[in-house]
C-alpha positions, 0 to 999 in steps of 0.5 A: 544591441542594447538588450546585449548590455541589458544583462550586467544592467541586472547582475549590478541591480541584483548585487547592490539591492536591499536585502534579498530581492528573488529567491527560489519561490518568487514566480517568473515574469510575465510576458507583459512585466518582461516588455515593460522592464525592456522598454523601459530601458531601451527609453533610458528611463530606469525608474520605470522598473520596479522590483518586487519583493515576494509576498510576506508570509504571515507565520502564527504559531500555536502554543499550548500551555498545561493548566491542570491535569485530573485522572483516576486509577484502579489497582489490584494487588498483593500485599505482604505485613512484616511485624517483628522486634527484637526476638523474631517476625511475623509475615502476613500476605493478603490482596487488595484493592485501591482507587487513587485519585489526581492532581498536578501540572504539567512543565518543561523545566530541563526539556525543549521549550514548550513541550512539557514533559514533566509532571508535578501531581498530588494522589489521594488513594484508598485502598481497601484490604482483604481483612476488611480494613482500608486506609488513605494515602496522600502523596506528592509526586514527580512524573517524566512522561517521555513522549520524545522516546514514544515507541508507537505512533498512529493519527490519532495519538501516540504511546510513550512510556512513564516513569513516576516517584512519590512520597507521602502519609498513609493513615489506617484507623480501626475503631478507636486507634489510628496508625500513621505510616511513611510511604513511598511509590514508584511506578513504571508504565506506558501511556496512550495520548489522544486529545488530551485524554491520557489511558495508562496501564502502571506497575507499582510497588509500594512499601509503607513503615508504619509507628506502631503504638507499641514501643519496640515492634517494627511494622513494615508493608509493601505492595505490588499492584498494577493499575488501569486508569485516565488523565484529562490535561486541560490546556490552555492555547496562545496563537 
């Protein structure tokens, strides 16, 4: 009879306790601990049932923060001059080559915690053209690498499109002159991330506006290339 009234004794006991004592991943009773907890009350003798709470579960989570990021790129391409002034034009079109070399650091700023989307990076290039003259470019740019909008997916790694501006200074020297120019970039691609190694394929176009040492001539340049290249992102792992 008593264990009839045993079971409001437990819906009390459940109602009234601290916190939430079962949940659906705490394990049945034995046979055993179910006697036990019977005897106990048949006895009258209520402090020798214990409740157990179920196990704690130690959760650790890694977060990887971004130190650096190094890469080098090739790009080939074409190039068309516009020189003009007052009275008419020249438009000269040759290729080229170049190698661009990388630094930046990767943040999240507006993204979701931790994920680091955005990239803050430095370009050294040179590029070498087909009227066997070259010149250097130094940059600051800002990439969005949108790994959230990657298009494929393997366990390896994942593809995700890019989208990157840039601005800077390019210099051209020959013989005893040099030429300054403004240069702004922009560049659209698609990435493939695997251990930290990021192998990207870019479209670029570039247009360079020169200060001509000649007062009243304008020069202008501007490039389309594509580009084949690799990052390495150094990390740095909090558990």
């Amino acid at each position: 009879m008593k264990s009839i009234f045993f079971l409001p004794f437990l819906l009390t006991v459940t109602l009234f306790a601290d916190g939430h004592i079962w949940s659906t991943k705490t394990p049945a009773l034995t046979p055993a601990q179910s006697k036990q907890v019977i005897h106990a009350y048949e006895e009258n003798n209520q402090t020798e049932i214990v409740f157990k709470d179920d196990p704690k579960v130690l959760v650790t989570s890694k977060i990887e923060a971004n130190i650096l990021v190094l890469g080098a790129s090739i790009g080939m391409g074409s190039t068309s001059e516009r020189i003009y002034n007052s009275v008419g034009e020249k438009v000269e079109t040759y290729g080229h080559v170049n190698a661009k070399f990388t630094i930046g650091k990767d943040f999240t700023f507006w993204h979701e915690e931790y994920t680091q989307p955005t990239r803050i990076f430095a370009t050294y290039t040179y590029t070498y053209l087909q009227q066997s003259l070259g010149y250097h470019t130094f940059t600051m740019g800002l990439e969005e690498r949108m790994r959230y909008w990657s298009f494929f997916k393997t366990d390896k790694g994942t593809f995700y499109p890019t989208l990157s501006y840039q601005l800077g200074r390019t210099v051209l020297s020959r013989k005893y002159e040099s030429i300054e120019g403004r240069t702004s970039e922009l560049n659209t691609g698609v990435t493939y991330e695997h251990l930290g190694f990021e192998y990207f394929l870019t479209l670029t176009y570039n247009s360079i506006t020169w200060q001509h040492p000649i007062e009243g001539i304008g020069d202008e340049s501007t490039n389309y290339q594509m580009n084949l290249g690799v990052n390495y992102r150094f990390m740095y792992e909090d558990k």
